[in-house]
Each structure stands twice: as structure tokens, then as C-alpha cells.
SELUM-22526 format. One record per residue: residue in three letters; x, y, z of N, C-alpha, C, O in turn. Coordinates in Angstrom, 1 decimal. Layout:
! SELUM-22526
+--------+--------+--------+--------+--------+--------+--------+--------+--------+--------+--------+--------+--------+
: residu :   n_c1 :   n_c2 :   n_c3 :  ca_c1 :  ca_c2 :  ca_c3 :   c_c1 :   c_c2 :   c_c3 :   o_c1 :   o_c2 :   o_c3 :
+--------+--------+--------+--------+--------+--------+--------+--------+--------+--------+--------+--------+--------+
:    Ala :      X :      Y :      Z :      X :      Y :      Z :      X :      Y :      Z :      X :      Y :      Z :
...
+--------+--------+--------+--------+--------+--------+--------+--------+--------+--------+--------+--------+--------+
***
This chain:
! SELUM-22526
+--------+--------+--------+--------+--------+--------+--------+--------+--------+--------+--------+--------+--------+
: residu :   n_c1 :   n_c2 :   n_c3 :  ca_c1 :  ca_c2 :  ca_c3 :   c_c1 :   c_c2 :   c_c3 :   o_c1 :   o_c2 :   o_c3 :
+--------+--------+--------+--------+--------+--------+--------+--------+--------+--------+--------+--------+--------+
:    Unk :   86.8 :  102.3 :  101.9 :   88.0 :  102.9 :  101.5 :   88.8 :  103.3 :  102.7 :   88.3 :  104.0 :  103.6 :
:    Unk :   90.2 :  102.9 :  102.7 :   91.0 :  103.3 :  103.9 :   91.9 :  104.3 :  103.5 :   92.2 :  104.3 :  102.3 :
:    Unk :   92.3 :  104.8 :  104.0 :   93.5 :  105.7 :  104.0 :   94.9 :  104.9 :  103.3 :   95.6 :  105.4 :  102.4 :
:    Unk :   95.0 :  103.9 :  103.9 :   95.8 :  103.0 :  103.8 :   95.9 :  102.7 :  102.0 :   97.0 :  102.7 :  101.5 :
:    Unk :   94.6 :  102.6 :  101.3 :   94.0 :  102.0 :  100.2 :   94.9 :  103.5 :   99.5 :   95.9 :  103.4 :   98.8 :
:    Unk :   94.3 :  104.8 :   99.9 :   94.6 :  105.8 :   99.2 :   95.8 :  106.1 :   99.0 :   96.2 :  106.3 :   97.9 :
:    Unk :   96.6 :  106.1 :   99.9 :   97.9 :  106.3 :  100.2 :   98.6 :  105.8 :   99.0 :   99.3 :  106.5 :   98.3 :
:    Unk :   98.2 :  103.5 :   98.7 :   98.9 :  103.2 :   97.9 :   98.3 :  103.5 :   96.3 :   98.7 :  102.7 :   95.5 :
:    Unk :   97.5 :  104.4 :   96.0 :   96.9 :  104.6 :   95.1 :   97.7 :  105.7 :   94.5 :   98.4 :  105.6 :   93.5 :
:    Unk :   97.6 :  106.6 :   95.3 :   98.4 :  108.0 :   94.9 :  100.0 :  107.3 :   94.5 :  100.4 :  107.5 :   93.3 :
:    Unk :  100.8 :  106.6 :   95.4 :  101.5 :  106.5 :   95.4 :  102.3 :  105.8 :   93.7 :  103.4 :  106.1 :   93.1 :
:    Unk :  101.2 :  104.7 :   93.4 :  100.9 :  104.3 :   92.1 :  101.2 :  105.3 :   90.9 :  101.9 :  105.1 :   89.9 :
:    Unk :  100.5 :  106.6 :   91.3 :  100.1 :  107.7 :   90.3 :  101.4 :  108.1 :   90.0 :  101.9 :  108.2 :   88.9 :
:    Unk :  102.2 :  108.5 :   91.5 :  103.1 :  109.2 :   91.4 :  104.4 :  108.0 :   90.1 :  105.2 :  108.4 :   89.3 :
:    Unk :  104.2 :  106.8 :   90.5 :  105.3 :  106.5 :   90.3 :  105.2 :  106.1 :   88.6 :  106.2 :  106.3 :   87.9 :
:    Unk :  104.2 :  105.8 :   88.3 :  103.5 :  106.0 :   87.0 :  103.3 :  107.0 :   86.1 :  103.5 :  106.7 :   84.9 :
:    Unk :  103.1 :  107.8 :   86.3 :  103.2 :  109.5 :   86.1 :  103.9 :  110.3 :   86.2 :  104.8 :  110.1 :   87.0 :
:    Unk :  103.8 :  111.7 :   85.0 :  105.0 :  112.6 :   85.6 :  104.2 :  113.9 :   86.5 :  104.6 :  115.1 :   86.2 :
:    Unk :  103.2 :  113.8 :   87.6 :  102.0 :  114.5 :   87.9 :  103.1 :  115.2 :   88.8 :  104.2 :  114.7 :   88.5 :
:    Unk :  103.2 :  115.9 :   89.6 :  104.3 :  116.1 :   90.9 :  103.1 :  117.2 :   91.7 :  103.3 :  117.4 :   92.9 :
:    Unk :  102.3 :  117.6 :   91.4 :  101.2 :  118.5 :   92.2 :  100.2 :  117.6 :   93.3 :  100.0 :  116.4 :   93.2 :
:    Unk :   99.8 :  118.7 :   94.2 :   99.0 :  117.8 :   94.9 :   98.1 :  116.7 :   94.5 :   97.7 :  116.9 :   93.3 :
:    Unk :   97.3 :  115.2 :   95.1 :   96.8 :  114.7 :   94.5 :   95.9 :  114.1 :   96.7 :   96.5 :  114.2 :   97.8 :
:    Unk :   94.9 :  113.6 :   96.4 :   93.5 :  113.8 :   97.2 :   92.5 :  112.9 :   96.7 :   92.5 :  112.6 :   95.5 :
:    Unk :   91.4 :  112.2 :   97.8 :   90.6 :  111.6 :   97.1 :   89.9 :  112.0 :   96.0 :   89.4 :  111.2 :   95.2 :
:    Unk :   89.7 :  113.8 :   95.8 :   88.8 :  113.7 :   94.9 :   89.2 :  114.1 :   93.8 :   88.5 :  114.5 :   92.9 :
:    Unk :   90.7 :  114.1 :   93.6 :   91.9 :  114.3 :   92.9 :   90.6 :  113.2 :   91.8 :   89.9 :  112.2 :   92.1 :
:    Unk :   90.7 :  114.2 :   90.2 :   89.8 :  113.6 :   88.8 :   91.4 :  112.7 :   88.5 :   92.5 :  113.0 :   89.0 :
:    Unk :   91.2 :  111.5 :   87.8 :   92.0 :  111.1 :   87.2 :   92.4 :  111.7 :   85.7 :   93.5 :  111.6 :   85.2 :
:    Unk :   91.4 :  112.4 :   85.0 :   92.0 :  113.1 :   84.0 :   92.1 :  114.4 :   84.4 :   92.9 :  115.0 :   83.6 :
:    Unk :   91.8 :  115.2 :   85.2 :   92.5 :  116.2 :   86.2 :   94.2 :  115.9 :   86.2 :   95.0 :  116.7 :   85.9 :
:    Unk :   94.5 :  114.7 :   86.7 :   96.0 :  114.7 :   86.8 :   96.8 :  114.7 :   85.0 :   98.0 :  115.0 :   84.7 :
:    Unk :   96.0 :  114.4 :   84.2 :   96.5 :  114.7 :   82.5 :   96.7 :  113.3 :   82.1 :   97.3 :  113.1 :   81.1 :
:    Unk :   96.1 :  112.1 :   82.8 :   95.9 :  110.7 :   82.9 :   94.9 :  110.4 :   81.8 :   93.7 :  110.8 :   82.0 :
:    Unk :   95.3 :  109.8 :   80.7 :   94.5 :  109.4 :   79.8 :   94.1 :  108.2 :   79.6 :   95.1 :  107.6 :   80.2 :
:    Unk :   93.1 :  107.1 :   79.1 :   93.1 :  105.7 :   79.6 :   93.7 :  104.6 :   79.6 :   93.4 :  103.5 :   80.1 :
:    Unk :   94.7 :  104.9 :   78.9 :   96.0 :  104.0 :   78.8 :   96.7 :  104.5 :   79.9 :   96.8 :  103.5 :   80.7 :
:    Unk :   97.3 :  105.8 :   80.4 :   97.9 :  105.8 :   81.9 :   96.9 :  105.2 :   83.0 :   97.2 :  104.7 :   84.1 :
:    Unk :   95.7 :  105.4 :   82.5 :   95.3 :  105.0 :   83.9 :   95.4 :  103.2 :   84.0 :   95.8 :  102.5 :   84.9 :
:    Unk :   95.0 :  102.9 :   82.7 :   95.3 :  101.6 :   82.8 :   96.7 :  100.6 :   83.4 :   96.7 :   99.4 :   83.9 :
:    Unk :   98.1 :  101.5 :   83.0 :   98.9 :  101.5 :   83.1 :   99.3 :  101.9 :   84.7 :  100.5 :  101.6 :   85.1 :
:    Unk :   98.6 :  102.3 :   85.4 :   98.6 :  102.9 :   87.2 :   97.8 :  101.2 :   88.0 :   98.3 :  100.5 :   88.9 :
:    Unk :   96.3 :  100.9 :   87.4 :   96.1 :  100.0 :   87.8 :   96.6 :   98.9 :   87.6 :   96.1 :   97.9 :   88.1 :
:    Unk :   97.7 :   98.9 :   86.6 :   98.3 :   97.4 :   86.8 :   99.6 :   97.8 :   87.6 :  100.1 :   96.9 :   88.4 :
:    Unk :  100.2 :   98.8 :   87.5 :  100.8 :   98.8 :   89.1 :  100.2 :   98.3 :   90.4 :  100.7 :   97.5 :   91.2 :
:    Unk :   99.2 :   99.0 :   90.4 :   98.1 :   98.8 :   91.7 :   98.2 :   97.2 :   91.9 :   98.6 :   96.7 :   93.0 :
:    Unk :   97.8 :   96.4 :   90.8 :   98.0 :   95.3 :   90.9 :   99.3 :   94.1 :   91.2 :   99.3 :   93.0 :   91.7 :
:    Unk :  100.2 :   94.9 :   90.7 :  101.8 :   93.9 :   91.2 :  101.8 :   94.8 :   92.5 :  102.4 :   94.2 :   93.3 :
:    Unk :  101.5 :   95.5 :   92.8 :  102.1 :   95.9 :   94.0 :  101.6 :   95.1 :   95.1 :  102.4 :   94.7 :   95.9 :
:    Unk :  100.0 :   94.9 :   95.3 :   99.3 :   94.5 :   96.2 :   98.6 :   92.8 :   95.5 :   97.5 :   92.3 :   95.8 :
:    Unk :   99.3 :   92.4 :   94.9 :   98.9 :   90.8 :   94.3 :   97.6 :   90.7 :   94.0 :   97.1 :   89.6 :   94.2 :
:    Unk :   96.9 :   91.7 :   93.4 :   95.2 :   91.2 :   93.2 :   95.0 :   91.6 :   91.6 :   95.9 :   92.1 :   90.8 :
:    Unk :   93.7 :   91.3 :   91.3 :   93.3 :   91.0 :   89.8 :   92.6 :   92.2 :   89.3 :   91.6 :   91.9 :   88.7 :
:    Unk :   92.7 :   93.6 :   89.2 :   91.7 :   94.6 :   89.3 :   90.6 :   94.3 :   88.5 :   89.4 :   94.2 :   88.8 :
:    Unk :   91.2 :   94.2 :   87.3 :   90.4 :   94.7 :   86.1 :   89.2 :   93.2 :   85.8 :   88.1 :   93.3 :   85.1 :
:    Unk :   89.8 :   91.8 :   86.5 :   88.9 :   90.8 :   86.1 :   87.9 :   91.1 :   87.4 :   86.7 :   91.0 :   87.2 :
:    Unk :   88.3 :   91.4 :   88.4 :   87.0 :   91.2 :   89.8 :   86.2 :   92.5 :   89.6 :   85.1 :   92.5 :   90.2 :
:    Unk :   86.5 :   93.7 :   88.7 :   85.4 :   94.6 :   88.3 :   84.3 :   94.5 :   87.9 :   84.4 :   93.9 :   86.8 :
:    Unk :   83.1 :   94.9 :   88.1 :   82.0 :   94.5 :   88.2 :   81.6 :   94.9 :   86.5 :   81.3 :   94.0 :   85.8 :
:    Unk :   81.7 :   96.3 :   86.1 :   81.2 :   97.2 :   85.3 :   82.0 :   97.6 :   84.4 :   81.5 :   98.2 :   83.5 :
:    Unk :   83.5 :   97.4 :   84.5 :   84.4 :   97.7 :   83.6 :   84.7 :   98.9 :   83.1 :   85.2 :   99.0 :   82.0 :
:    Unk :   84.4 :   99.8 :   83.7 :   84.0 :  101.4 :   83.8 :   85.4 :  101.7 :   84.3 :   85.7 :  101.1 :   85.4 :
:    Unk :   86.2 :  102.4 :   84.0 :   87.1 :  102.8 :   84.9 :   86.8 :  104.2 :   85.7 :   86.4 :  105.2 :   85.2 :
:    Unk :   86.9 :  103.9 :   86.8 :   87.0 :  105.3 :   87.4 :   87.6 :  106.6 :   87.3 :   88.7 :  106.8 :   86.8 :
:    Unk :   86.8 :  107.5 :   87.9 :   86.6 :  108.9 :   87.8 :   87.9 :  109.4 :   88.7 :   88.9 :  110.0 :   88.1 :
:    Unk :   87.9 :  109.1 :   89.9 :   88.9 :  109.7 :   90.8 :   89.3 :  108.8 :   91.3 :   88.8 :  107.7 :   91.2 :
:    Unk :   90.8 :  109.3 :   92.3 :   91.3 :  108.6 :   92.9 :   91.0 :  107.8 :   94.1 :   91.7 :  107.0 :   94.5 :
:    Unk :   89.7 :  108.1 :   94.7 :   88.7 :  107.9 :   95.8 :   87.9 :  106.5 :   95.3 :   87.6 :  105.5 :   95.9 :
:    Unk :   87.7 :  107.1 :   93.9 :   86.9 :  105.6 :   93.2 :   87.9 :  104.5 :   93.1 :   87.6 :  103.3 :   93.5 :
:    Unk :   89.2 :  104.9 :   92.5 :   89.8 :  103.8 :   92.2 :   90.2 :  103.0 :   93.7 :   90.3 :  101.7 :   93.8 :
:    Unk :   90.3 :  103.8 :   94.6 :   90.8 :  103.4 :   96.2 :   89.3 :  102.1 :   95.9 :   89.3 :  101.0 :   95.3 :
:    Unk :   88.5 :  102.6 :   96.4 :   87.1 :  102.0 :   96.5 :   87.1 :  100.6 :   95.6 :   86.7 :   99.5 :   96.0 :
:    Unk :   87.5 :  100.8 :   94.5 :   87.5 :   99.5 :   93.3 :   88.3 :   98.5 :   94.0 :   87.9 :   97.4 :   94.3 :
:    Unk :   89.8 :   99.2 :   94.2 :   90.8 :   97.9 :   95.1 :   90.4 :   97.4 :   96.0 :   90.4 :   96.2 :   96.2 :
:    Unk :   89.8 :   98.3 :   97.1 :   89.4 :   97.7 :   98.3 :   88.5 :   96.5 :   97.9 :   88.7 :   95.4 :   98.4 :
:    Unk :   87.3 :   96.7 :   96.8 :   86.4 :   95.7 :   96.9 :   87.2 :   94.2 :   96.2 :   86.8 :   93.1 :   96.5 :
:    Unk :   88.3 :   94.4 :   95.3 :   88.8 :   93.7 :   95.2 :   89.1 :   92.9 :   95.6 :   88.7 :   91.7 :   95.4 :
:    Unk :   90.3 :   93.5 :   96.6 :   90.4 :   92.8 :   97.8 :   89.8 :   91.6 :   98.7 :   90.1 :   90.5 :   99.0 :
:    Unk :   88.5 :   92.5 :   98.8 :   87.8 :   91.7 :   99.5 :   87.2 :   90.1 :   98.8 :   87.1 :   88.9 :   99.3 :
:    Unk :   86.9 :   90.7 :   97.5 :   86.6 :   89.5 :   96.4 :   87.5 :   88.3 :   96.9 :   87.0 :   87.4 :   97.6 :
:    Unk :   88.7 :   88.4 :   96.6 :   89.9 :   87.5 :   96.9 :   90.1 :   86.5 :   98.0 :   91.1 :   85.9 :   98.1 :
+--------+--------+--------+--------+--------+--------+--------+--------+--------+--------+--------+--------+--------+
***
């Protein structure tokens, strides 16, 4: 997971959400008041923004806990690709 990864994660959250408080890797996704339709709704941003497939290259179909995880899911993405 890069910084880089986190950065556009958060940034996702923000633009998707009405969160405005701090947010961190171990920032919970339902900590931010993200229920699984927002979150689902964040990772398909994640997805037009950075051209990759989240939800089909996921291994487990589990959505992630935090923002650190979700960083971690794209990165491996990524790399899938």
C-alpha cells in the first residue's frame, strides 16, 4: 500500500460522502457513517478514476474494514491488471 494508493482513497471518500472530519489509514469505513451501498458506491469511484475492475479482481468479495484495507485491495488490483 502506498501513500499514493491512500491519498486517492480518501480522496474518493471525500468526494462520495458528506464525511468532512479527519480520515487515516485506520480510518473504519463505517466509522466514517459509510454503509455498504456508500462504500460500494466510493469503490466504483476508485474504479473510474484509476481504470481498474475492483470488485471482479477481488479475491473474497468481502468488502473491507478500513481505509488501509481498501488502499491494499486497489493496489493488488492493480497489480492483477
Amino acid at each position: 500500500m502506498t501513500n499514493e494508493l491512500i491519498n486517492i482513497v480518501i480522496e474518493c471518500i471525500r468526494k462520495s460522502s458528506s464525511y468532512t472530519g479527519p480520515i487515516n489509514e485506520d480510518t473504519t469505513l463505517r466509522g466514517l457513517g459509510l454503509d455498504s451501498l456508500a462504500i460500494i458506491g466510493i469503490i466504483f469511484e476508485i474504479e473510474r478514476r484509476l481504470d481498474i475492475d475492483i470488485l471482479t479482481n477481488a479475491n473474497d468479495g468481502a468488502i473491507p474494514e478500513t481505509v488501509g484495507a481498501l488502499a491494499d485491495l486497489v493496489g493488488r488490483c492493480i497489480d492483477r491488471q
